[in-house]
LUMBA-501194 format. One line per 10 residues: their letters; for each residue x, y, z of N, C-alpha, C, O, CB. Coordinates in Angstrom, 1 decimal, padded with zeros to 4 digits. Glycine has a CB too. Layout:
a = X Y Z X Y Z X Y Z X Y Z X Y Z ~ ...
***
This chain:
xxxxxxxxxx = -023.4 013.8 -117.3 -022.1 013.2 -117.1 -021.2 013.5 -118.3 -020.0 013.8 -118.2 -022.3 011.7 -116.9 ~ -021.6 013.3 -119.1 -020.6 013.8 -120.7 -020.6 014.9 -120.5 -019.3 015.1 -120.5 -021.2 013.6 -122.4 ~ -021.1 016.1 -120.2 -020.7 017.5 -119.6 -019.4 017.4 -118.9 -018.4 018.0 -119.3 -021.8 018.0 -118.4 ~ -019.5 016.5 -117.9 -018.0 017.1 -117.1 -016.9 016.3 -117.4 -015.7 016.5 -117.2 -018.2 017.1 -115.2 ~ -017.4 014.8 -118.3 -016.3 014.4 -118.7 -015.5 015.5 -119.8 -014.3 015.7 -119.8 -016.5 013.0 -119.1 ~ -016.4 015.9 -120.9 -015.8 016.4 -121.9 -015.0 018.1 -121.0 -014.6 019.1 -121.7 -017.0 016.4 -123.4 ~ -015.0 018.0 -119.6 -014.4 019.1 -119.2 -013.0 018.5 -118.6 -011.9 019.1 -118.8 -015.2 019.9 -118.2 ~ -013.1 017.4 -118.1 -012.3 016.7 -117.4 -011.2 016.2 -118.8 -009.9 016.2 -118.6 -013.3 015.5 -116.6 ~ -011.7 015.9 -119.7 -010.8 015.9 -120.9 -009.9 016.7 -121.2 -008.7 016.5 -121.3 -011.4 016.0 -121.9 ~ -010.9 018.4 -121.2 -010.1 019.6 -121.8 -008.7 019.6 -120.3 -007.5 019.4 -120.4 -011.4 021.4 -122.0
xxxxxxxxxx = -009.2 019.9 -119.2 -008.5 019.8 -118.2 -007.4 018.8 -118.2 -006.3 019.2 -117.9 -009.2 019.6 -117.2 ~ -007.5 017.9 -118.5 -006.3 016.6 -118.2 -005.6 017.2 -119.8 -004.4 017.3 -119.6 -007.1 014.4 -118.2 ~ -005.9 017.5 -120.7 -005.1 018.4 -121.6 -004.1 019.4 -121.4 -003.0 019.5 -122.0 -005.8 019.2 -122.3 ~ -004.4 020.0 -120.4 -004.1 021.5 -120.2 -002.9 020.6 -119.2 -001.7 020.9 -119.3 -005.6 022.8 -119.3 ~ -003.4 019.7 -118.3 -002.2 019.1 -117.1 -000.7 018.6 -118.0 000.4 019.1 -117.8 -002.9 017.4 -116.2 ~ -000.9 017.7 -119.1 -000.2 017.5 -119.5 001.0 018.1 -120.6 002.1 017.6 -120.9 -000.6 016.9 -119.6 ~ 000.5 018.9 -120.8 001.1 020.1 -121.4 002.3 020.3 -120.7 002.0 020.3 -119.5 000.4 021.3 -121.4 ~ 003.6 020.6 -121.0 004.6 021.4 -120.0 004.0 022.4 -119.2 003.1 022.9 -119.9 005.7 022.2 -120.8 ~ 003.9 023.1 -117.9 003.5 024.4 -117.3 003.6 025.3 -118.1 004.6 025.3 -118.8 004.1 024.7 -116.3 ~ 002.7 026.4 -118.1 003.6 028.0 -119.1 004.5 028.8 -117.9 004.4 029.0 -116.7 002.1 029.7 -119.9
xxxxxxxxxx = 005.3 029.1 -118.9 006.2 030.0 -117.5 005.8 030.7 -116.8 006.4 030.8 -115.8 007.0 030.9 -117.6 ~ 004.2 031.6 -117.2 003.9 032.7 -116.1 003.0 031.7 -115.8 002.2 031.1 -116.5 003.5 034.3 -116.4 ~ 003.2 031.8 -114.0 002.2 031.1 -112.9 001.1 031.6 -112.9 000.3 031.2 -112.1 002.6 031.2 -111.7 ~ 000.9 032.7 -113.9 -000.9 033.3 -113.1 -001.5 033.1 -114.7 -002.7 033.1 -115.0 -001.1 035.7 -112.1 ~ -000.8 033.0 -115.4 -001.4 032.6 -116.7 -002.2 031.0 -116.6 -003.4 030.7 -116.7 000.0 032.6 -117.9 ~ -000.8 029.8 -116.3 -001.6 028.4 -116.2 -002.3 028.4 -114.9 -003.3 027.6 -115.0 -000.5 027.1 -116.2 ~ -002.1 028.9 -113.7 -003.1 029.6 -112.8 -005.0 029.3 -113.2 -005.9 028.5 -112.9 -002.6 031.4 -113.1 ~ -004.9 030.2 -113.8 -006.2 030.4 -114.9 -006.8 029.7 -115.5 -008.0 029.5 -115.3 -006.0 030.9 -115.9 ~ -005.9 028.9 -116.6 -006.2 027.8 -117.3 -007.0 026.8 -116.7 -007.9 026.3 -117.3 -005.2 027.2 -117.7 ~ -006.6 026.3 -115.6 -006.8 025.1 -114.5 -007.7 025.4 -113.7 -008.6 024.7 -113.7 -005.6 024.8 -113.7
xxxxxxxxxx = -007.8 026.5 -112.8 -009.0 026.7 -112.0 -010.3 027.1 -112.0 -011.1 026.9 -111.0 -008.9 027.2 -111.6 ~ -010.5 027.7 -113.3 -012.0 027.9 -114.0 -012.3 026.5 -113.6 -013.1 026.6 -112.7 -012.1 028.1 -115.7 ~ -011.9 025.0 -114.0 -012.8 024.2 -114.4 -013.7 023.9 -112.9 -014.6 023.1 -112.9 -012.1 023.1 -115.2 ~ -013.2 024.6 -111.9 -014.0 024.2 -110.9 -015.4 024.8 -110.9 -016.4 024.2 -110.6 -013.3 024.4 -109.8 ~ -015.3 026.1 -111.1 -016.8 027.0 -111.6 -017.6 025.8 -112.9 -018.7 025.2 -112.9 -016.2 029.2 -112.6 ~ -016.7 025.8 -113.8 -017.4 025.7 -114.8 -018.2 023.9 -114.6 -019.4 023.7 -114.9 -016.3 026.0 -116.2 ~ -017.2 022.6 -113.8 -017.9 021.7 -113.5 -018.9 021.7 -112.4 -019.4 020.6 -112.1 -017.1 020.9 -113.4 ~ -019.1 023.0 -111.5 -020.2 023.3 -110.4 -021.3 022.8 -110.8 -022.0 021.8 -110.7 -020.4 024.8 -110.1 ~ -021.0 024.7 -112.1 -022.6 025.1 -112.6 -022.8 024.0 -113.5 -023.8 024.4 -114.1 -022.9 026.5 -113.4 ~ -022.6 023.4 -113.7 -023.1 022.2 -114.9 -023.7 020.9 -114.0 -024.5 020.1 -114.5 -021.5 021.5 -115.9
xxxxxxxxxx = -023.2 020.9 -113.1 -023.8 019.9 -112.0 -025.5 020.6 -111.7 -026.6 020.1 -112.1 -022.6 020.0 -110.2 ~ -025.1 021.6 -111.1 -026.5 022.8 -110.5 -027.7 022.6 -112.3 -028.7 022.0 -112.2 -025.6 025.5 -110.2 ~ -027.1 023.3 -113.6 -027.9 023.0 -114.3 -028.2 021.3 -114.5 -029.4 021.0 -114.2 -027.5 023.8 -115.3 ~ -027.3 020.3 -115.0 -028.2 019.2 -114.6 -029.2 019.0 -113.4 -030.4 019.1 -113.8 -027.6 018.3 -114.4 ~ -029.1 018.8 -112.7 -030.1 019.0 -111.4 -031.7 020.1 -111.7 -032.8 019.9 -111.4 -029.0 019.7 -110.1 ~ -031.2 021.3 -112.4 -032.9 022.0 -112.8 -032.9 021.5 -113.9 -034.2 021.6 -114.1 -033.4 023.8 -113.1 ~ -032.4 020.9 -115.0 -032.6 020.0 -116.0 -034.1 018.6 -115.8 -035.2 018.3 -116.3 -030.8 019.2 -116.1 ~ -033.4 018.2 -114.8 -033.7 016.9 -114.4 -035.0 017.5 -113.0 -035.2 016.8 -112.0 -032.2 016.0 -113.8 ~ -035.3 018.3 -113.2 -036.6 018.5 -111.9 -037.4 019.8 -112.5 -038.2 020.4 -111.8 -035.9 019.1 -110.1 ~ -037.1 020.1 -114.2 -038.0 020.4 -115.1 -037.8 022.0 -115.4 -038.5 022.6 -116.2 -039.4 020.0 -114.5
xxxxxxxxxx = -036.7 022.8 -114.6 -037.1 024.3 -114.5 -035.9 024.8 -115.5 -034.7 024.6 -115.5 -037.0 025.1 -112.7 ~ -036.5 025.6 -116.4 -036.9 026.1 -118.0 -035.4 027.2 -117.6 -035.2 028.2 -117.0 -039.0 027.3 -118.4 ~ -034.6 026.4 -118.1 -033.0 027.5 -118.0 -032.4 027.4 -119.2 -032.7 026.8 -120.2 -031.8 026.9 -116.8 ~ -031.0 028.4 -119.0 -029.7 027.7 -119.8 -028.7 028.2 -118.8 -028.8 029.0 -117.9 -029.5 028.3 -121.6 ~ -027.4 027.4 -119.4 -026.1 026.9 -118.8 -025.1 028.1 -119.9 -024.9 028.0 -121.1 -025.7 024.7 -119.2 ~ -024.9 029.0 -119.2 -023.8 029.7 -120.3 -022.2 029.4 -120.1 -021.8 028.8 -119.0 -024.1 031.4 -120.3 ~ -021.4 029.8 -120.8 -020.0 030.0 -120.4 -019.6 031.3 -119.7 -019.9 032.3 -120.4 -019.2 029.9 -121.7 ~ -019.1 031.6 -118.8 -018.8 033.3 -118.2 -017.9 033.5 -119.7 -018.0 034.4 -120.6 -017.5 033.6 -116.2 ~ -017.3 032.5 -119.8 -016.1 033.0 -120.3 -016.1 033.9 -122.2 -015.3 034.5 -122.9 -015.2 031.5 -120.2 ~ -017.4 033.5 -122.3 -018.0 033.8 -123.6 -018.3 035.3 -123.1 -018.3 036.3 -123.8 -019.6 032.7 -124.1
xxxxxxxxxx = -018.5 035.3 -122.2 -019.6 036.9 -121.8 -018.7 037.7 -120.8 -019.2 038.7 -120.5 -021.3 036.5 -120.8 ~ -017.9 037.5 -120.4 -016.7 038.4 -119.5 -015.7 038.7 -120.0 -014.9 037.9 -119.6 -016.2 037.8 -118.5 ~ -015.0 039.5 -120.8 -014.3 039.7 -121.4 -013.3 040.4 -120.9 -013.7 041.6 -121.0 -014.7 039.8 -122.2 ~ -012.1 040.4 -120.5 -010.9 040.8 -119.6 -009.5 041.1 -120.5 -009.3 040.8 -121.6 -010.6 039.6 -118.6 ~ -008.9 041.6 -119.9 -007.6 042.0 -120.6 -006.7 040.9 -120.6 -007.3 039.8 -120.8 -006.8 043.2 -119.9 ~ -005.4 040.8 -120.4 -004.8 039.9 -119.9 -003.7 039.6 -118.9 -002.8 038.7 -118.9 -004.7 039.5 -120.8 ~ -004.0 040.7 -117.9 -004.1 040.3 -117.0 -004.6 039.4 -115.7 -005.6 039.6 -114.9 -004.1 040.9 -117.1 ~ -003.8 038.5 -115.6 -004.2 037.2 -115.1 -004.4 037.0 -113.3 -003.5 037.1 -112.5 -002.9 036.2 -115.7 ~ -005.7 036.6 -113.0 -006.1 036.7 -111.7 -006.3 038.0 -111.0 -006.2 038.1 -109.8 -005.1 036.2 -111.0 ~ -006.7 039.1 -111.7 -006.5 040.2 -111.4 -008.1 040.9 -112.2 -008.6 040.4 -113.2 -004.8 040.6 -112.0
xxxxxxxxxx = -008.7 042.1 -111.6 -009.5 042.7 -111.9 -009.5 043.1 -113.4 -008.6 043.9 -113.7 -009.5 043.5 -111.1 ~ -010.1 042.8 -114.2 -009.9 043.9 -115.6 -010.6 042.9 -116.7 -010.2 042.0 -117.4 -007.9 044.5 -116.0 ~ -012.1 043.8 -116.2 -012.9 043.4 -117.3 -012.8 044.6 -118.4 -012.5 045.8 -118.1 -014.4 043.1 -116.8 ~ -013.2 044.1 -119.8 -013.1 045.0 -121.0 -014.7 045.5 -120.8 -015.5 044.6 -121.0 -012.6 044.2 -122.5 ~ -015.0 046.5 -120.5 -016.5 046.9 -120.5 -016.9 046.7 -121.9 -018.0 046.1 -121.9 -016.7 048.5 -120.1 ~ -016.5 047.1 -123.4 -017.2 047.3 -124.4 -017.9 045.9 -124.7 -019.0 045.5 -125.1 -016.3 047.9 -125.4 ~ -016.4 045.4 -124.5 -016.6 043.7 -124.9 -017.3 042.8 -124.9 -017.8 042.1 -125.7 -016.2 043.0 -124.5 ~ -017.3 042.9 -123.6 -018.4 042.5 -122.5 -019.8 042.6 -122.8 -020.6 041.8 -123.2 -018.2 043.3 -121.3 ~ -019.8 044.0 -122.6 -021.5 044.5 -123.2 -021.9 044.1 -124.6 -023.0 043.9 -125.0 -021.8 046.2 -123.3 ~ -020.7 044.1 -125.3 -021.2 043.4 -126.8 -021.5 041.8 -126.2 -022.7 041.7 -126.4 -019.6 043.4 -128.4
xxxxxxxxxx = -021.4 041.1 -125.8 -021.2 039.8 -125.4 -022.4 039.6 -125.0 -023.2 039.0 -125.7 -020.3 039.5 -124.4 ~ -022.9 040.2 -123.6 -024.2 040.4 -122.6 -025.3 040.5 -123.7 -026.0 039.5 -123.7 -024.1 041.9 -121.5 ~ -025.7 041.7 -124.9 -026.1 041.9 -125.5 -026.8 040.6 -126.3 -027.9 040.1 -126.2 -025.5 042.8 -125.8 ~ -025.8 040.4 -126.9 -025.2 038.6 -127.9 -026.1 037.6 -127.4 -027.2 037.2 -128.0 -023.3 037.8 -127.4 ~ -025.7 037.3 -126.5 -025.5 036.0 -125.7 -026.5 036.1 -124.6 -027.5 035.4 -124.8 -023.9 035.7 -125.0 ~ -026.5 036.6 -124.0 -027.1 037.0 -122.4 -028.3 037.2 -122.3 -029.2 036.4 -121.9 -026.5 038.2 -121.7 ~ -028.5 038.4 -122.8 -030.2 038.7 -123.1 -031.0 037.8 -123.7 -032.0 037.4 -123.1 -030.3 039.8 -124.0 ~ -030.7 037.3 -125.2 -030.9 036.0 -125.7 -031.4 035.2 -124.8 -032.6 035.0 -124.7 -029.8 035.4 -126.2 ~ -030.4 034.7 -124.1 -031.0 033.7 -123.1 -032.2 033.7 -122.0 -033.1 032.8 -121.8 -030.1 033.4 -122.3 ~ -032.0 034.9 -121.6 -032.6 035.4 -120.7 -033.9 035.6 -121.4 -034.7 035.0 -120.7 -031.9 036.6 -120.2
xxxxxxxxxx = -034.5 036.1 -122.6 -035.4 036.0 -123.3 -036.2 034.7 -123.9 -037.4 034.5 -124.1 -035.0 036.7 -124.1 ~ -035.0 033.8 -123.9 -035.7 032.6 -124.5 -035.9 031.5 -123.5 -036.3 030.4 -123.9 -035.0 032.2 -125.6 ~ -035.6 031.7 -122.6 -035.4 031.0 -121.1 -036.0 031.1 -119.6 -036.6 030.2 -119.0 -034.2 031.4 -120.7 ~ -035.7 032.4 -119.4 -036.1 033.1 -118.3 -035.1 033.1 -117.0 -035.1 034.0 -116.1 -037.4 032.3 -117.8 ~ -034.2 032.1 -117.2 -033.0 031.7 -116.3 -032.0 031.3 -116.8 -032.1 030.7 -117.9 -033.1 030.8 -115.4 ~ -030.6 031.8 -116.1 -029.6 031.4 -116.8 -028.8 031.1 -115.8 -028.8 031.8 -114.8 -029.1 032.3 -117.7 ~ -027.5 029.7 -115.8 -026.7 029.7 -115.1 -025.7 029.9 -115.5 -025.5 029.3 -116.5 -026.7 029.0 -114.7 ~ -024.7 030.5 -115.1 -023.4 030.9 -115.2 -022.4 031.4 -113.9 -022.6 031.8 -112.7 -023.6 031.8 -116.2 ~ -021.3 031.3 -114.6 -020.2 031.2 -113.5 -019.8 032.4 -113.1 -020.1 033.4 -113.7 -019.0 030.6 -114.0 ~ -019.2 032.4 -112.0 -018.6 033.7 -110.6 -017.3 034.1 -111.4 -017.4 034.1 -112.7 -018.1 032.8 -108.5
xxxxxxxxxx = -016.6 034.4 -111.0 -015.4 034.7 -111.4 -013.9 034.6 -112.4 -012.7 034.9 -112.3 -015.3 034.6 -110.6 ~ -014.8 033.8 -113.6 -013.8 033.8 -114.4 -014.5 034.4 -116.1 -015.5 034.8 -116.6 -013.2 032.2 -114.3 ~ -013.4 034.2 -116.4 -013.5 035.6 -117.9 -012.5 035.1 -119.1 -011.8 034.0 -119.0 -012.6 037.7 -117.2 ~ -012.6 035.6 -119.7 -011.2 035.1 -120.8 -011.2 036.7 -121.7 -012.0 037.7 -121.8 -011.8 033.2 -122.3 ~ -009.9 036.3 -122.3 -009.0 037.2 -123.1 -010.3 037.5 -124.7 -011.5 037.3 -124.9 -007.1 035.9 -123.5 ~ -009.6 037.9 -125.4 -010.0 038.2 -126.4 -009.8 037.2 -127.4 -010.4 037.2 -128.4 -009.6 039.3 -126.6 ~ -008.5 036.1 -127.0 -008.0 035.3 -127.4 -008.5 033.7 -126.8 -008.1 032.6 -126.9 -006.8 035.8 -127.2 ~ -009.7 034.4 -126.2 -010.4 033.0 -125.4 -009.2 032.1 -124.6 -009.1 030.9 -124.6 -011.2 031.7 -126.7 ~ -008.5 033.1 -124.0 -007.4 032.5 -122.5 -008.6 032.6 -121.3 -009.3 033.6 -121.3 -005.8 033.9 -122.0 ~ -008.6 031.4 -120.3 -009.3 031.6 -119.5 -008.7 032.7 -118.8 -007.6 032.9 -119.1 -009.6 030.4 -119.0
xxxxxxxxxx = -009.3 033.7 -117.8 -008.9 034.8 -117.4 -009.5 034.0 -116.1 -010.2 033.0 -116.3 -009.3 036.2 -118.1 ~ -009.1 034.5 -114.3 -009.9 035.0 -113.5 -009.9 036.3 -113.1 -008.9 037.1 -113.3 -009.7 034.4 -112.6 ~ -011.2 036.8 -112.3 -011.5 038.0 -111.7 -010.6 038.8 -110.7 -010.5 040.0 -110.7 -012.5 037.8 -111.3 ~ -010.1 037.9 -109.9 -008.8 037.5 -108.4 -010.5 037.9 -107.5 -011.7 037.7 -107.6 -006.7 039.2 -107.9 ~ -009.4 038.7 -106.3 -010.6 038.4 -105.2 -011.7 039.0 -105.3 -011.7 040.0 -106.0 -010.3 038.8 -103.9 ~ -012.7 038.6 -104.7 -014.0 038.9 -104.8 -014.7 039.1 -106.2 -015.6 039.9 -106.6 -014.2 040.1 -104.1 ~ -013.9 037.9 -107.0 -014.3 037.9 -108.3 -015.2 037.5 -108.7 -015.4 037.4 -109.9 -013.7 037.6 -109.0 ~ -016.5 036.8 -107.7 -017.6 036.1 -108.3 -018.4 037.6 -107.9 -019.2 038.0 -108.8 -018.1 034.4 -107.4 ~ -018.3 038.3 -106.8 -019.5 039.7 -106.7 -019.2 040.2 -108.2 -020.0 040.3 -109.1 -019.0 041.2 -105.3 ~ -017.5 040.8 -108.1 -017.1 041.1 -109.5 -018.1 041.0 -110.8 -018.1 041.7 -111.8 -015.9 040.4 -109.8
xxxxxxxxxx = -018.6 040.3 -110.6 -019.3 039.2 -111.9 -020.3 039.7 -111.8 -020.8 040.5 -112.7 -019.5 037.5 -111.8 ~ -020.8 039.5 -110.8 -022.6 039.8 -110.5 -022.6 041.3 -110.8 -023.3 041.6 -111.8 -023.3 039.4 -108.4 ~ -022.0 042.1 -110.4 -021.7 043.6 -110.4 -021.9 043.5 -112.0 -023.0 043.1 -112.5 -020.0 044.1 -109.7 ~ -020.8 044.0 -112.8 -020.6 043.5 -114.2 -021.6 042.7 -114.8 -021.4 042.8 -116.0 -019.4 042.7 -114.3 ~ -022.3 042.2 -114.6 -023.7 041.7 -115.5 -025.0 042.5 -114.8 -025.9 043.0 -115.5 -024.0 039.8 -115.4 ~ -025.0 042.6 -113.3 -026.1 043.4 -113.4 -026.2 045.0 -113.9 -027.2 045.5 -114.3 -026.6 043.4 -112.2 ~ -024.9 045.7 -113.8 -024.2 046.5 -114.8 -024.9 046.5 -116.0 -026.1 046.9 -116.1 -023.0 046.2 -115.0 ~ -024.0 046.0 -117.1 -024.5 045.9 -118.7 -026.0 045.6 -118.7 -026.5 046.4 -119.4 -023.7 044.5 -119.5 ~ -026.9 044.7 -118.1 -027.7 044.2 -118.1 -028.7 045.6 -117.8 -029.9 045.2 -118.0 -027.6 043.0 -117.3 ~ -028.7 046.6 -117.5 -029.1 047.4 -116.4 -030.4 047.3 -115.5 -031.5 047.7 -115.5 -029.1 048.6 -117.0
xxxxxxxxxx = -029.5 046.5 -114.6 -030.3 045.8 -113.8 -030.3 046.7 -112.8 -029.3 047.3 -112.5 -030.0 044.6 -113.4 ~ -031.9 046.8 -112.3 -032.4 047.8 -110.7 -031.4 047.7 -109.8 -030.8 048.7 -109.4 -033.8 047.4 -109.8 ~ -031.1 046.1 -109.3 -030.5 046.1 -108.1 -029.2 044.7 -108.4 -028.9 044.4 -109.6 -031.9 045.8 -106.7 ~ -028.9 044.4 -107.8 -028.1 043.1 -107.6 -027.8 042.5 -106.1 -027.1 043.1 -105.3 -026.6 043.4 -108.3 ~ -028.2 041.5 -105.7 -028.0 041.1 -104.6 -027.1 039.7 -104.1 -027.3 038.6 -104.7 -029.1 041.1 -104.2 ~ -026.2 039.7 -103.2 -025.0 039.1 -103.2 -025.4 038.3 -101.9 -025.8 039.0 -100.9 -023.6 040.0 -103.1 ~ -025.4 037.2 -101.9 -025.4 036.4 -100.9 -024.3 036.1 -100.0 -023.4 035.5 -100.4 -025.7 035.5 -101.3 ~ -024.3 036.4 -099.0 -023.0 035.7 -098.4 -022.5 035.8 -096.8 -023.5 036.0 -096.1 -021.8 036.2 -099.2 ~ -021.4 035.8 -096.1 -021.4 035.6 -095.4 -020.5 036.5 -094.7 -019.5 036.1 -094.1 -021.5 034.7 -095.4 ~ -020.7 037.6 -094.8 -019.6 038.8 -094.7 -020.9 040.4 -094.5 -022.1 040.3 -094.5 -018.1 038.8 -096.7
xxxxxxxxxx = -020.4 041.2 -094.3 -021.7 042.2 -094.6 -021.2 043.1 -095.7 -021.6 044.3 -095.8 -022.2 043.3 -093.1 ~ -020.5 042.7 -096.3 -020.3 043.6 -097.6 -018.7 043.3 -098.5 -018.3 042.1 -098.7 -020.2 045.3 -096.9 ~ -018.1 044.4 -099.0 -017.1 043.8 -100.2 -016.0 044.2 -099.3 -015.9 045.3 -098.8 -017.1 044.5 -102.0 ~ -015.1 043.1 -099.2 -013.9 043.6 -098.3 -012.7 044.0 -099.2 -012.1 043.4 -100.1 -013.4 042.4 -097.3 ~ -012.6 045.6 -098.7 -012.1 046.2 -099.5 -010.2 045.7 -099.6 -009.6 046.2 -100.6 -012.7 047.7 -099.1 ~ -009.5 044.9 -098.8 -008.3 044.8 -098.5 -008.3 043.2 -098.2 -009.2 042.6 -097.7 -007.8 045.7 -097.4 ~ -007.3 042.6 -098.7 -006.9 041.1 -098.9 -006.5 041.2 -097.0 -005.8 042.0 -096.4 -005.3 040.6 -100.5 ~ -007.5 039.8 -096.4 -006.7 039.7 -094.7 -005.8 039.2 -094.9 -005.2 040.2 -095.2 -007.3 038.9 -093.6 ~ -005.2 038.6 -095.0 -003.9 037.8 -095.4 -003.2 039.1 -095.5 -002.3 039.4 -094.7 -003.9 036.5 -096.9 ~ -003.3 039.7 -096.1 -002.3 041.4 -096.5 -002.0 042.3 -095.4 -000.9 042.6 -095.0 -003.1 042.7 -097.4
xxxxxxxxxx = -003.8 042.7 -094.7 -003.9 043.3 -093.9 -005.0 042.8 -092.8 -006.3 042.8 -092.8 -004.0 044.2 -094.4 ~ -004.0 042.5 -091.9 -005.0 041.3 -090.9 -005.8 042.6 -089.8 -006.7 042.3 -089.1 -003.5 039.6 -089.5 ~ -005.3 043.9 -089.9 -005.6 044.6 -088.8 -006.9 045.4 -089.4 -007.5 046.1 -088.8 -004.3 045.5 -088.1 ~ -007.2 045.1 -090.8 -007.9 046.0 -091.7 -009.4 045.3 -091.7 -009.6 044.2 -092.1 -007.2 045.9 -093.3 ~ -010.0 045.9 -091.3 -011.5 045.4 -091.1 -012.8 046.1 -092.1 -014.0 045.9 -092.2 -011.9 045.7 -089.5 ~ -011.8 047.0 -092.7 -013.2 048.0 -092.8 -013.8 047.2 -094.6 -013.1 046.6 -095.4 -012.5 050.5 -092.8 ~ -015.0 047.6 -094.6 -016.0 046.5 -095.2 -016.9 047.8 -095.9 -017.2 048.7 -095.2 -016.9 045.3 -094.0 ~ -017.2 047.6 -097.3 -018.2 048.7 -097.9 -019.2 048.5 -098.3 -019.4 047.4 -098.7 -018.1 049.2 -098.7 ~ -020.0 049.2 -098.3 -021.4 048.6 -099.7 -021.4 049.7 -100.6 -021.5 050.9 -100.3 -023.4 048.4 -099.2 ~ -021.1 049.1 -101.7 -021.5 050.1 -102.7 -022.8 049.9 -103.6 -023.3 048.8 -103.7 -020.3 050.3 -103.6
xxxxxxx = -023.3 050.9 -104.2 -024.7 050.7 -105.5 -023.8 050.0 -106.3 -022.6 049.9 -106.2 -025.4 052.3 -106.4 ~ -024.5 049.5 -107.0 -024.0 048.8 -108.7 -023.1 050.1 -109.6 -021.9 050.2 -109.8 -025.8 048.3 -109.9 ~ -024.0 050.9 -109.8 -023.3 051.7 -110.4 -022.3 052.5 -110.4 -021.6 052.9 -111.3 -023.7 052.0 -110.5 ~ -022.3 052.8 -108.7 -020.5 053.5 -108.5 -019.6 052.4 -108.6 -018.5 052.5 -109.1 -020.0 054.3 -106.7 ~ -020.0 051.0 -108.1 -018.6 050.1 -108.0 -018.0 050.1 -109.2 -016.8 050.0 -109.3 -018.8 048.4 -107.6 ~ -019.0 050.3 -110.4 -018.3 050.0 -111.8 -018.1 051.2 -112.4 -017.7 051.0 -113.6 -019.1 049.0 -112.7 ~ -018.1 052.5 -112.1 -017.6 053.4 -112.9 -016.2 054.0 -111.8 -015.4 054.8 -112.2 -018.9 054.7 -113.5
***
């Protein structure tokens, strides 16, 4: 519970603030906290039923330009980060929870991924990580390559390996 209050804090910060002029900038700011008060729920819960994890920040380990809501992770950054942070855990742990689709600046601005920014994620860490495979749960049969709302007549759907999506 002090977990999500001290998020609910930073958030009610961020509300009262005047808006920033660009909409996809305070955008950003504000909608992370829904990933970030999820996974903190999910890790209390294996906390509390004994199973040997850690709770990371994406936002520590995804590192993006600043371009806001929009694709554009910094690869170097990143992998310096993954390396850092990630592995670490993963070594001293065995499990790690962390968030889908958001990232931050270099300047620790919350960033998001935009659409299909939680695969985005998974992609991008099993990437750096150089992971065999990566597998995406969900309810679709693959990455839809065109926003429906854009293109309602557009159906067509891909799979790609890990490794072409990201080079």
């Amino acid at each position: 519970m002090t977990d999500l209050h001290d998020l609910w804090v930073e958030l009610n910060w961020i509300l009262e603030e005047d808006p920033h002029p660009t909409y996809n900038y305070h955008y950003d700011q504000i909608i992370v906290f829904g990933e970030l008060a999820s996974t903190k729920i999910v890790s209390a819960y294996l906390t509390q039923e004994g199973i040997r994890h850690q709770w990371l920040d994406a936002r520590n380990i995804i590192k993006t330009d600043s371009e806001y809501r929009k694709h554009g992770s910094s690869g170097d950054l990143t992998q310096t980060a993954v390396n850092a942070e990630l592995r670490k855990a993963l070594d001293d742990y065995g499990m790690v929870i962390t968030q889908g689709f958001i990232g931050s600046t270099i300047y620790n601005e919350s960033t998001t991924l935009g659409r299909e920014g939680s695969d985005y994620t998974a992609a991008i860490l099993a990437y750096a990580l150089d992971a065999t495979s990566v597998t995406i749960w969900k309810d679709v049969p693959g990455i839809m390559t065109g926003d429906p709302k854009r293109f309602a007549s557009y159906s067509a759907w891909m799979k790609f390996p890990t490794r072409r999506l990201l080079r």
